[in-house]
C-alpha positions as a LaTeX table, in Angstrom:
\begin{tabular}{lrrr}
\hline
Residue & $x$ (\AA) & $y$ (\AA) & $z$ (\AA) \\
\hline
Unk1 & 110.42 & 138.39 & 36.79 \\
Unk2 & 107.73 & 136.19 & 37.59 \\
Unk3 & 104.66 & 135.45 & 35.35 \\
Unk4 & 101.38 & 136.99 & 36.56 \\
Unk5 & 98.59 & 134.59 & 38.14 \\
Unk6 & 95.61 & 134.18 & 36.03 \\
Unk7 & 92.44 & 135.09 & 38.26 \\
Unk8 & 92.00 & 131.08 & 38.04 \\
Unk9 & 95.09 & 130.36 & 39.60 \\
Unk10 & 94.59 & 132.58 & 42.60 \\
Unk11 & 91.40 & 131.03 & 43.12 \\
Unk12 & 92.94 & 127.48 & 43.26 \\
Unk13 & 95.45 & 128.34 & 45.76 \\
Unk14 & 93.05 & 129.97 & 48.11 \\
Unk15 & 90.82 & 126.69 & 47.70 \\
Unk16 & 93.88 & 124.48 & 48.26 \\
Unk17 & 95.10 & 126.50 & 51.54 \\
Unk18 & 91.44 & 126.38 & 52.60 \\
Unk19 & 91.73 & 122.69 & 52.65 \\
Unk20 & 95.07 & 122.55 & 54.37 \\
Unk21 & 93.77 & 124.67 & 56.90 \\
Unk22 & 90.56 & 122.71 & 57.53 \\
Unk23 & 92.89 & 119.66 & 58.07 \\
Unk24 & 95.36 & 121.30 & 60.37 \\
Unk25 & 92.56 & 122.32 & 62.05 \\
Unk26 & 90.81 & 118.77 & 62.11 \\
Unk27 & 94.56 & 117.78 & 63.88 \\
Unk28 & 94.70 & 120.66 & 66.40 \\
Unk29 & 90.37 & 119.55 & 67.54 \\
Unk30 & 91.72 & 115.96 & 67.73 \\
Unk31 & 94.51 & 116.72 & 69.79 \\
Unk32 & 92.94 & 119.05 & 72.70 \\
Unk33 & 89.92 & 116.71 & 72.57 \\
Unk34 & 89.34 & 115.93 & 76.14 \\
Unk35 & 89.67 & 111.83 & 75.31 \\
Unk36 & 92.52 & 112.03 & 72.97 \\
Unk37 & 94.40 & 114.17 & 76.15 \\
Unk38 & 93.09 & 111.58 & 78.92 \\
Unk39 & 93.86 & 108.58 & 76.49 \\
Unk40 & 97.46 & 110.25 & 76.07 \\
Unk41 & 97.95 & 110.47 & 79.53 \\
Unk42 & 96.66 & 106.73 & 80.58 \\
Unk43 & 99.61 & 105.27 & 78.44 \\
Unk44 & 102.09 & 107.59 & 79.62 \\
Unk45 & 101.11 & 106.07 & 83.32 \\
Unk46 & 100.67 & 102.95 & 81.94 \\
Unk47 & 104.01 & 102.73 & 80.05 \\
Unk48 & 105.82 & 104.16 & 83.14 \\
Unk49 & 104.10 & 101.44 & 85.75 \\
Unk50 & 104.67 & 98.79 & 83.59 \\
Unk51 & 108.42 & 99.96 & 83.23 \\
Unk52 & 108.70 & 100.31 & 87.25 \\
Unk53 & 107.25 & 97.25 & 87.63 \\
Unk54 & 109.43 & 95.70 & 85.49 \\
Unk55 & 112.57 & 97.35 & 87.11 \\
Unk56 & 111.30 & 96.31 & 90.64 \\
Unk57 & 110.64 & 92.90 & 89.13 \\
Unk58 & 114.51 & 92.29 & 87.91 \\
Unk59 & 115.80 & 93.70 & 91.23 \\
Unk60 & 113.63 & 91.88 & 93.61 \\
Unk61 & 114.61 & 88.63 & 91.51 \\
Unk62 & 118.09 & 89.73 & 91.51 \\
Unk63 & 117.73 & 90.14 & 95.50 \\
Unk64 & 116.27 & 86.71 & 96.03 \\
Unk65 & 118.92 & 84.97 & 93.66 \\
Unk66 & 121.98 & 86.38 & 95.84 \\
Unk67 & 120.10 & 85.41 & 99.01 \\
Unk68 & 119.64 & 81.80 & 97.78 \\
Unk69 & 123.10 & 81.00 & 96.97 \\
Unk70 & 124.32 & 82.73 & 99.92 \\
Unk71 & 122.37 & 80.05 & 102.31 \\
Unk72 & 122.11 & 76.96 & 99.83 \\
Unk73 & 124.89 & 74.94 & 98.10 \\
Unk74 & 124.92 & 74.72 & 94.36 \\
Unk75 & 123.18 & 70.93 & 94.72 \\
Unk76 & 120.45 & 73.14 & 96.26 \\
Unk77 & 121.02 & 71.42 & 99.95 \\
Unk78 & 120.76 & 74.49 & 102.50 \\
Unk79 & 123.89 & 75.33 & 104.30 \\
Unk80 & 123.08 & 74.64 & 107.91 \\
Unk81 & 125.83 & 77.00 & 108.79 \\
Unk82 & 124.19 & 79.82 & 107.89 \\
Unk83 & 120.72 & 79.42 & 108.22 \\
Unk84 & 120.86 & 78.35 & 111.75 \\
Unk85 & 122.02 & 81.59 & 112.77 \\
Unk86 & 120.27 & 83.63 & 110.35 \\
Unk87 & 117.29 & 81.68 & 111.80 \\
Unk88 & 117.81 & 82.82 & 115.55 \\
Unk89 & 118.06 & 86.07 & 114.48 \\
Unk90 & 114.90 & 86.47 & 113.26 \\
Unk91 & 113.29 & 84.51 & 116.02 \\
Unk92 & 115.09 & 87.01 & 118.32 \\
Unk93 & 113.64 & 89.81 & 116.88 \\
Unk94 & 109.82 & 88.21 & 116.43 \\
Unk95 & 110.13 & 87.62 & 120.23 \\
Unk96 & 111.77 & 91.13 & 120.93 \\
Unk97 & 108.56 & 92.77 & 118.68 \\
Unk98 & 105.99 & 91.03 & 120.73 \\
Unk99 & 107.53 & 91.31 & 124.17 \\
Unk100 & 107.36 & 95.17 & 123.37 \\
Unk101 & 104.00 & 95.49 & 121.67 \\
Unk102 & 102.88 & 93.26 & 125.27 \\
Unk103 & 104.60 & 96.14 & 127.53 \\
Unk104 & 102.91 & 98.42 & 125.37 \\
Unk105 & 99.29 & 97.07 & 125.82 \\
Unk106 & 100.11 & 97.61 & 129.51 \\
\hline
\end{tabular}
């Protein structure tokens, strides 16, 4: 059987959950507080921006790498046979754009 808590005893557990519970409750006020929840949410949106970014920043340089070697040599000279038409086309479709935004104005 157990031994029988002295009136002492008792009274030093109940102080020592009493201080437990004041600092679980100190944890619980900190965490609803109003800035502790809007701080909490900032870096979350932070921290997922800056990992978007980051993602859009590797493909986008990714992108431009493949496009560079596919209309420059590995000296760096451009490769006349493929920019020249890659060229026309977009001067095609500048000239198509503002032929139909002029028919439009009409």
């Amino acid at each position: 059987m157990s031994e029988a808590r002295t009136p002492a005893q008792i009274e030093a557990d109940i102080v020592r959950r009493r201080e437990q519970l004041a600092v679980t409750l100190d944890e619980i006020g900190i965490r609803v507080h109003p800035k502790t929840i809007i701080g909490d949410a900032k870096a979350k949106v932070t921290s997922t921006v800056d990992q978007t970014a980051g993602r859009a920043f590797v493909a986008v340089n990714r992108v431009v790498s493949d496009v560079k070697a596919r209309f420059t040599h590995e000296d760096g000279a451009p490769r006349l046979e493929r920019v020249v038409p890659a060229a026309l086309v977009v001067v095609a479709v500048v000239g198509l754009v503002a032929a139909s935004s002029r028919r439009g104005r009409r």
